[in-house]
C-alpha positions as CSV (number, residue, x, y, z in Angstrom):
1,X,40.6,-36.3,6.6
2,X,37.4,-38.4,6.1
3,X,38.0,-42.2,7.0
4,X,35.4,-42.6,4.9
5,X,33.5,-41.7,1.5
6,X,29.8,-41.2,0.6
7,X,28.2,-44.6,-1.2
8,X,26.2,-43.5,-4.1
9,X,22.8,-44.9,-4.2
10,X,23.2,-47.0,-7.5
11,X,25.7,-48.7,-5.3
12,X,23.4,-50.1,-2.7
13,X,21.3,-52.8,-3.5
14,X,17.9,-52.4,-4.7
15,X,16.2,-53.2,-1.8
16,X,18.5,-50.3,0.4
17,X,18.2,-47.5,-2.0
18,X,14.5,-46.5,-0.7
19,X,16.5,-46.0,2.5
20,X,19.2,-43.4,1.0
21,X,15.9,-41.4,-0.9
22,X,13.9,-41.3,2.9
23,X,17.6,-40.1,4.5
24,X,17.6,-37.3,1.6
25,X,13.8,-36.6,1.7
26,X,13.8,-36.0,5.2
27,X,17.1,-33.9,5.2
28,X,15.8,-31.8,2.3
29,X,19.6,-31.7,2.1
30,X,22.4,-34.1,0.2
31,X,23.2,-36.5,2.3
32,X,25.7,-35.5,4.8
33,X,27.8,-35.7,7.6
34,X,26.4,-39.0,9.9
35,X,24.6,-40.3,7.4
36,X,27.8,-40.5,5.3
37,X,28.6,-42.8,8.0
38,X,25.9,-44.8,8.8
39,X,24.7,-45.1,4.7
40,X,28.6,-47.2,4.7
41,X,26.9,-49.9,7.3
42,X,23.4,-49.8,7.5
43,X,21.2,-47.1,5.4
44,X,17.6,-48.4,7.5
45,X,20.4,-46.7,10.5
46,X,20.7,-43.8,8.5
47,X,17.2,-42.9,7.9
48,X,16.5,-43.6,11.9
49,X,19.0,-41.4,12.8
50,X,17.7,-38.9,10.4
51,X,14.1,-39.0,11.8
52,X,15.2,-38.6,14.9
53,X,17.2,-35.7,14.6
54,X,14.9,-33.7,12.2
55,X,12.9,-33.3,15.5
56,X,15.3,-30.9,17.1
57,X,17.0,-29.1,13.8
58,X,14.0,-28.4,11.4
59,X,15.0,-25.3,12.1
60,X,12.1,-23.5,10.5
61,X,11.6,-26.4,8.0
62,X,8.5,-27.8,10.6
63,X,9.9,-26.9,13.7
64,X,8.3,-29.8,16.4
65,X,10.6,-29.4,19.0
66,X,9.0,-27.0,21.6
67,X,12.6,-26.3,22.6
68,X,13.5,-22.7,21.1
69,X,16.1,-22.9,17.9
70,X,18.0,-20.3,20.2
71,X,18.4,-22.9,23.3
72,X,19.1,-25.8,20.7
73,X,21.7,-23.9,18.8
74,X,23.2,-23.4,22.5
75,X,23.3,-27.0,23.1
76,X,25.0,-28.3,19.9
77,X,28.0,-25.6,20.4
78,X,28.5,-26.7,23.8
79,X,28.0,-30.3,22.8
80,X,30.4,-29.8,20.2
81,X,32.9,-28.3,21.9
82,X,32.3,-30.9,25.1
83,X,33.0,-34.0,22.6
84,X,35.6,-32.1,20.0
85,X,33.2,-32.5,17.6
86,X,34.7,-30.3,14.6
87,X,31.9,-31.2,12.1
88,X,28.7,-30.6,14.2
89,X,30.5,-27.5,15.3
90,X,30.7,-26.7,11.6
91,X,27.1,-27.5,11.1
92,X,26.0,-25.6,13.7
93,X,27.9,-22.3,14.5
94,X,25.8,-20.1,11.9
95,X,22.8,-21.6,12.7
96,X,23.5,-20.5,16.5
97,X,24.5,-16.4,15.3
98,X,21.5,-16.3,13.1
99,X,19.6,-17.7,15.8
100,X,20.9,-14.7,18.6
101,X,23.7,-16.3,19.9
102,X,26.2,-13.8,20.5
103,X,29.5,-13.8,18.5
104,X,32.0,-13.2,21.6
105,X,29.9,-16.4,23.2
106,X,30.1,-18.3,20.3
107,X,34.3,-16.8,20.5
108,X,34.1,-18.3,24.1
109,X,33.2,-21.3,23.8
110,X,35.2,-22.7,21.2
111,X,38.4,-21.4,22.7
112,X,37.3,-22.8,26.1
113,X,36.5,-19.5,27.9
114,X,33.9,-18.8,30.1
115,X,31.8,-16.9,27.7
116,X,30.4,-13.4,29.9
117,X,27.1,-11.4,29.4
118,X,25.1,-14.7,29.5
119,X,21.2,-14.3,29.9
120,X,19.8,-16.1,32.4
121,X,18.4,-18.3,30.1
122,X,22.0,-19.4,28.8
123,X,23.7,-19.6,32.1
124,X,20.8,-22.2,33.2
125,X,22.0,-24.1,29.9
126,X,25.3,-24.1,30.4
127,X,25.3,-25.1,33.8
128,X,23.0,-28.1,33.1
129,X,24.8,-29.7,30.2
130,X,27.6,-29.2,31.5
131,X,27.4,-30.8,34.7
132,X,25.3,-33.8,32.4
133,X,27.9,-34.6,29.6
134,X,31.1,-34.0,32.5
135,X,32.3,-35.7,35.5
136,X,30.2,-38.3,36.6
137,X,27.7,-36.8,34.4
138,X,24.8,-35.9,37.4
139,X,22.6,-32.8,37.4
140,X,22.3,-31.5,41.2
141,X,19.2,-31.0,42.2
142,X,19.3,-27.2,42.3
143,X,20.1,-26.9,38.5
144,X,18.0,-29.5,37.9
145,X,15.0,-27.4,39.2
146,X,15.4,-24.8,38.1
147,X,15.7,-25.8,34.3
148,X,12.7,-27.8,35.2
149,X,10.5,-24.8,36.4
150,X,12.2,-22.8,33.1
151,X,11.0,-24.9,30.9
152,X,8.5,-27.6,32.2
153,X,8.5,-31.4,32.2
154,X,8.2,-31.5,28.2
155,X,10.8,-28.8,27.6
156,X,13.6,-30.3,29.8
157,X,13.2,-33.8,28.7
158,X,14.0,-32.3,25.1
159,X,16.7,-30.4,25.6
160,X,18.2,-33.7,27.7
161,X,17.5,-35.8,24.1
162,X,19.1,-32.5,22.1
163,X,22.3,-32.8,23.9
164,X,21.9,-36.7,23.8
165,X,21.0,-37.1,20.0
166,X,24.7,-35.0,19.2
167,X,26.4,-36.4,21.6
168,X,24.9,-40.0,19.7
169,X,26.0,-38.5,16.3
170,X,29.5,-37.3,17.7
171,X,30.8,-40.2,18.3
172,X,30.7,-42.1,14.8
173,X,31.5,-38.3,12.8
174,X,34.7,-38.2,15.5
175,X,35.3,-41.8,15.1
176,X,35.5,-41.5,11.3
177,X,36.8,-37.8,11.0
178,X,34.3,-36.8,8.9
179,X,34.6,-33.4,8.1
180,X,32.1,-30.5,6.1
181,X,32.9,-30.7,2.4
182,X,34.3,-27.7,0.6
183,X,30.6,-27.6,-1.1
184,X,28.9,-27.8,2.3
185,X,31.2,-24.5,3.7
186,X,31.0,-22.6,0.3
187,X,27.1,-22.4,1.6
188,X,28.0,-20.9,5.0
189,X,29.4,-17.3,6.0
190,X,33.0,-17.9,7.2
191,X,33.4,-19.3,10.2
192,X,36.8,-20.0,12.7
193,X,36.9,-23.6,13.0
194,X,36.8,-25.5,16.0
195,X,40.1,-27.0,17.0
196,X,40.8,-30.4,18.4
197,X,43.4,-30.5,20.7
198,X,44.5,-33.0,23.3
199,X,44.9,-36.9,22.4
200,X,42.7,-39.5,22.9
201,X,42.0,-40.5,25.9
202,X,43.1,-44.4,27.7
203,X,42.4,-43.0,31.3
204,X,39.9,-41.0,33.1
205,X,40.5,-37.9,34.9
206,X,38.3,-37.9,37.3
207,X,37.6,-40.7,40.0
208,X,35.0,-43.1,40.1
209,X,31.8,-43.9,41.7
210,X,30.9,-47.9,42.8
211,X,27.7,-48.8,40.6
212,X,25.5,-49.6,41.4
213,X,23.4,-48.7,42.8
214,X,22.3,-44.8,42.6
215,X,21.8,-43.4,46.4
216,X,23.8,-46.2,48.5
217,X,20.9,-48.6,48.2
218,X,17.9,-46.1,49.0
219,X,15.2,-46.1,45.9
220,X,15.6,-43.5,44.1
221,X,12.5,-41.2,43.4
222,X,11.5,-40.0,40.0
223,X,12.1,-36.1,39.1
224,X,9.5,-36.2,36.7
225,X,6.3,-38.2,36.9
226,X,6.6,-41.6,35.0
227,X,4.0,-42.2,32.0
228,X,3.7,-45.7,31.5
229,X,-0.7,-46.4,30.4
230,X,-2.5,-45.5,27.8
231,X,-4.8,-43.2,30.7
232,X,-1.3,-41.4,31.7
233,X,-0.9,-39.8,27.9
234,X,-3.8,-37.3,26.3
235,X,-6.0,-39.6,24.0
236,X,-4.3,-37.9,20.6
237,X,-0.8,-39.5,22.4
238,X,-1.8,-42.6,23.1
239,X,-0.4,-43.9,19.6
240,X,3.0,-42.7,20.6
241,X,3.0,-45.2,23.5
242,X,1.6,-48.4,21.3
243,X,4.9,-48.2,19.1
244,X,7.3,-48.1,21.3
245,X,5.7,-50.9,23.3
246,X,5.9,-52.1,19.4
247,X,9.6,-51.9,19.7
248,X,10.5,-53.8,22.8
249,X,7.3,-54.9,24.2
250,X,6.8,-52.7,27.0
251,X,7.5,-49.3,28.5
252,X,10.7,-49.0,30.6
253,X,11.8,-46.8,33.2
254,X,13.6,-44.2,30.7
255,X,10.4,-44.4,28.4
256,X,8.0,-43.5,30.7
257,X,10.2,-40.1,31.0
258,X,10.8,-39.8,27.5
259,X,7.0,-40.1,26.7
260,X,7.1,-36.8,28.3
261,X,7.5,-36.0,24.6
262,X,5.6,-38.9,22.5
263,X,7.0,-38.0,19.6
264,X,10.2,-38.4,20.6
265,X,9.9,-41.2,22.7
266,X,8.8,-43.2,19.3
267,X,11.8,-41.7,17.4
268,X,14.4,-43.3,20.3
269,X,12.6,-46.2,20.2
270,X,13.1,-47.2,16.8
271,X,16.8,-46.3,17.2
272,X,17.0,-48.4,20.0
273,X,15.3,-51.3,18.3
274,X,18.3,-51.6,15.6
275,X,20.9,-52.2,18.5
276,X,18.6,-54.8,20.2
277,X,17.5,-56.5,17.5
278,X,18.9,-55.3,14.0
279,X,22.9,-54.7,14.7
280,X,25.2,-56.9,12.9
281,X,27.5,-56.9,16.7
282,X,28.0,-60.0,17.6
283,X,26.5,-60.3,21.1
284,X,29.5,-60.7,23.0
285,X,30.8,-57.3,21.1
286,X,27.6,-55.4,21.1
287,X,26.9,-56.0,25.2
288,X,30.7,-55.2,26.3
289,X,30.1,-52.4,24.2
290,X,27.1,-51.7,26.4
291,X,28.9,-52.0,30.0
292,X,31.9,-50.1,28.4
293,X,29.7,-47.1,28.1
294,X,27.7,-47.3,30.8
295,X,30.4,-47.4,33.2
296,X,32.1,-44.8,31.5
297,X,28.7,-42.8,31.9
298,X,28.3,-43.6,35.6
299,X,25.0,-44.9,34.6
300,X,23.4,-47.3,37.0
301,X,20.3,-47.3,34.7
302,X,22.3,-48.7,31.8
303,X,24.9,-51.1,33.7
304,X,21.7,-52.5,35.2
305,X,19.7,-52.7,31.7
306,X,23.2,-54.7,29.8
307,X,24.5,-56.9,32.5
308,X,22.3,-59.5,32.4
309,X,22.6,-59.3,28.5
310,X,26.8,-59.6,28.3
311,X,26.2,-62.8,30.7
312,X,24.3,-64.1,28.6
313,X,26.4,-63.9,25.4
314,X,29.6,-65.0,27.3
315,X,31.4,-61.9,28.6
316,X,33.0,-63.2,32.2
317,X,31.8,-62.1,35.6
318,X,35.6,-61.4,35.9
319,X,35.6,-59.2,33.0
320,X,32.0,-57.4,34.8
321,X,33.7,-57.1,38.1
322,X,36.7,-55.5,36.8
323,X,34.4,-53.1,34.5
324,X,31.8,-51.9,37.5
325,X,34.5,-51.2,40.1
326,X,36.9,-49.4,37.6
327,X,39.7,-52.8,37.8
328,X,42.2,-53.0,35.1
329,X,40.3,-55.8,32.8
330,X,43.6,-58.2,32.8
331,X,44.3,-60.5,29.9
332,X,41.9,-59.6,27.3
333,X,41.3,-61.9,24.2
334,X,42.1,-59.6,21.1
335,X,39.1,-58.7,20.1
336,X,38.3,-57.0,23.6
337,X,41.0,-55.4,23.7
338,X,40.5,-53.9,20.3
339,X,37.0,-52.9,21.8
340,X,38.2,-51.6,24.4
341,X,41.1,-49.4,22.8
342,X,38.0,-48.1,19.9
343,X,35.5,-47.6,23.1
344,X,37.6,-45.4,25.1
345,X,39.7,-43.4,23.1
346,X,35.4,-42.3,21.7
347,X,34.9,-41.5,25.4
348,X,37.8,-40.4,27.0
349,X,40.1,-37.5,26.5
350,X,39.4,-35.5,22.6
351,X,37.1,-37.9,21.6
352,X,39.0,-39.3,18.8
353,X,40.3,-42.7,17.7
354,X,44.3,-42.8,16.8
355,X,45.3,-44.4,13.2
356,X,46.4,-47.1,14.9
357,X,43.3,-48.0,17.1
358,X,41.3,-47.4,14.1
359,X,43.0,-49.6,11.9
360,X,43.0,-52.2,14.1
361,X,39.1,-52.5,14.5
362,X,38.8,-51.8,10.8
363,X,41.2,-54.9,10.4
364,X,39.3,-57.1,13.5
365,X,35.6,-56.2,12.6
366,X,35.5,-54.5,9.4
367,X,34.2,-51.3,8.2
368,X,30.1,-51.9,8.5
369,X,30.6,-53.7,12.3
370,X,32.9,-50.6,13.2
371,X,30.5,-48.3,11.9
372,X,27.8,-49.7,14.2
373,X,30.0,-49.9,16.9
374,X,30.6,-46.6,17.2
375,X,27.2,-45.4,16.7
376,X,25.9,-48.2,19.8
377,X,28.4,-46.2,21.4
378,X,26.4,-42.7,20.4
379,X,23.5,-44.1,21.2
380,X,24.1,-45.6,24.8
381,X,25.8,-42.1,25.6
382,X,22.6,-40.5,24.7
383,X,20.1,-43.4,27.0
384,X,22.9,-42.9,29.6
385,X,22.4,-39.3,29.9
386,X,18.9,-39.1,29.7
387,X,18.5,-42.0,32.4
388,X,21.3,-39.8,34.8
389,X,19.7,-36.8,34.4
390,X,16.4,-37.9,35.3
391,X,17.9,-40.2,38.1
392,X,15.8,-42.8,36.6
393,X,15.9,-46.2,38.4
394,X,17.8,-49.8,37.4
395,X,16.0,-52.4,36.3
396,X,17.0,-54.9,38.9
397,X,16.4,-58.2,37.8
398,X,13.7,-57.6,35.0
399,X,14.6,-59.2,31.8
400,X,12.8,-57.3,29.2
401,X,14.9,-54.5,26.6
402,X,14.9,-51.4,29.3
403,X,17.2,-48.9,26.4
């Protein structure tokens, strides 16, 4: 049942309402699903998320992303199923079978089955996400190259933010349970639903890498070339990298990869500029929440890009410590553990929150913090992916916004 409701746009104040009318305008849809979410904390979120993701689901609307509807389709069922994300599965299932996604692979995946009679195409897919959004999340250099070679430097980076931008989205839908209203379904063939099973999760399954760094202390070397001047981009591009330079003053490690695809790169930028800079998170809240994912991520990149940040607003090197080598946390103050419960049970096990965690950060934070909590969380998933599967490089000691 939905944890929360849809706020009309008479009940914003004057000066939000432009925001619900961009989210609808560039849905070309009632407003829906995430943006239910996000319009309950922050509609100027809302419409950010919605640019962004109009780039990979257009779906005939304007298509810009030069990854195929087929291949996208792909990715959301086996992000979906990957997260337990019953809504986006709903979303996205017909979309997938109109799209030529076979019905018995469609059958497959939801149940958790191997799916058979794969093209090549779809095996290379499924191999890369799925070694990307499980286990320590890492790509291995074979798969890696060859869904590079498949689909070229531009291609792979967006199918890496298409599996990143739901996985961003999953987590406040799942958080929330937000599910596809009876008017949304009465528009759709019939569908079998996808099922969440398990609980949520308090411990990993799988052991634990030190972090940092990457490679044992050897630098790591770039799988793509990084793009980081105005000379690196074509001169029609070169706007692209002047706003997000706009955003956080420079172009970071995981930038110069995403300006692979400008477009994009702007569209993450401007995401990422609301949890640096626009987020209602306390500090201390908002950069735990940062090393919580990042070390749930394995992702040196994004540990590397927060620590220096949580320091700074007062979370304890013991607290760090305990985080990076995978140490229970001790005595937390109440709030943390609160964050910590909300964090985890988002990232570990079905990808759910229990009534009881929930209430409690409802009760500690309120409803527009928790909101944005959840969707930092979304949003450091995606950066932490993106930064693995490229193997971009920490930081190190640079003090500048590097996600």
């Amino acid at each position: 049942m939905n944890r929360l409701s849809m706020i009309e746009r008479d009940a914003l104040p004057a000066d939000q309402r432009r925001f619900h009318d961009a989210v609808k305008a560039i849905r070309r849809h009632p407003i829906s699903g995430p943006f239910i979410v996000t319009m309950n904390s922050s509609p100027d979120l809302a419409v950010r998320f919605a640019h962004l993701g109009h780039y990979f689901h257009a779906r005939g609307q304007a298509d810009e992303s030069i990854v195929s509807i087929r291949v996208r389709t792909f990715i959301a069922l086996i992000g979906s199923r990957a997260l337990d994300g019953p809504y986006e599965w709903s979303a996205w299932v017909n979309w997938a079978l109109e799209a030529g996604v076979p019905q018995d692979t469609v059958d497959a995946i939801r149940e958790r089955r191997p799916p058979r009679n794969l093209t090549a195409e779809d095996v290379l897919v499924t191999d890369f996400c799925t070694q990307l959004i499980s286990g320590n999340h890492r790509v291995s250099d074979a798969t890696f190259k060859s869904a590079l070679d498949h689909f070229g430097v531009q291609g792979l980076v967006e199918l890496v933010v298409t599996l990143g931008y739901f996985a961003m989205i999953a987590m406040p839908l799942n958080a929330f349970e937000i599910e596809m209203s009876p008017e949304q379904k009465a528009k759709r063939k019939p569908f079998a639903p996808l099922m969440v099973d398990g609980e949520p999760g308090t411990e990993p399954k799988f052991g634990r890498r030190d972090l940092p760094p990457i490679t044992g202390g050897a630098a790591t070397r770039a799988r793509v070339p990084l793009l980081a001047r105005p000379e690196d981009l074509a001169p029609a591009n070169v706007h692209f990298l002047d706003r997000v330079v706009r955003t956080r003053g420079w172009i970071s490690g995981i930038f110069q990869v995403l300006l692979h695809t400008p477009d994009v790169a702007e569209r993450v930028a401007n995401v990422g500029a609301f949890f640096l800079y626009e987020t209602i998170l306390p500090p201390a809240v908002r950069t735990l929440t940062w090393l919580i994912v990042a070390r749930e991520l394995d992702c040196n990149y994004a540990w590397d890009a927060s620590v220096r940040a949580a320091r700074g607003a007062g979370v304890s090197d013991r607290l760090i410590d305990a985080l990076q080598y995978g140490k229970p946390p001790g005595r937390l103050k109440k709030e943390q553990k609160i964050l910590f419960d909300f964090c985890r049970q988002l990232l570990r096990g079905n990808h759910h929150v229990t009534d009881a965690v929930y209430d409690a950060a409802i009760a500690k934070f309120g409803v527009p913090a928790t909101v944005q909590i959840a969707a930092t969380v979304g949003y450091f998933v995606m950066m932490s992916l993106i930064a693995n599967a490229f193997e971009v490089a920490p930081v190190g000691d640079d003090s500048r916004p590097a996600l």
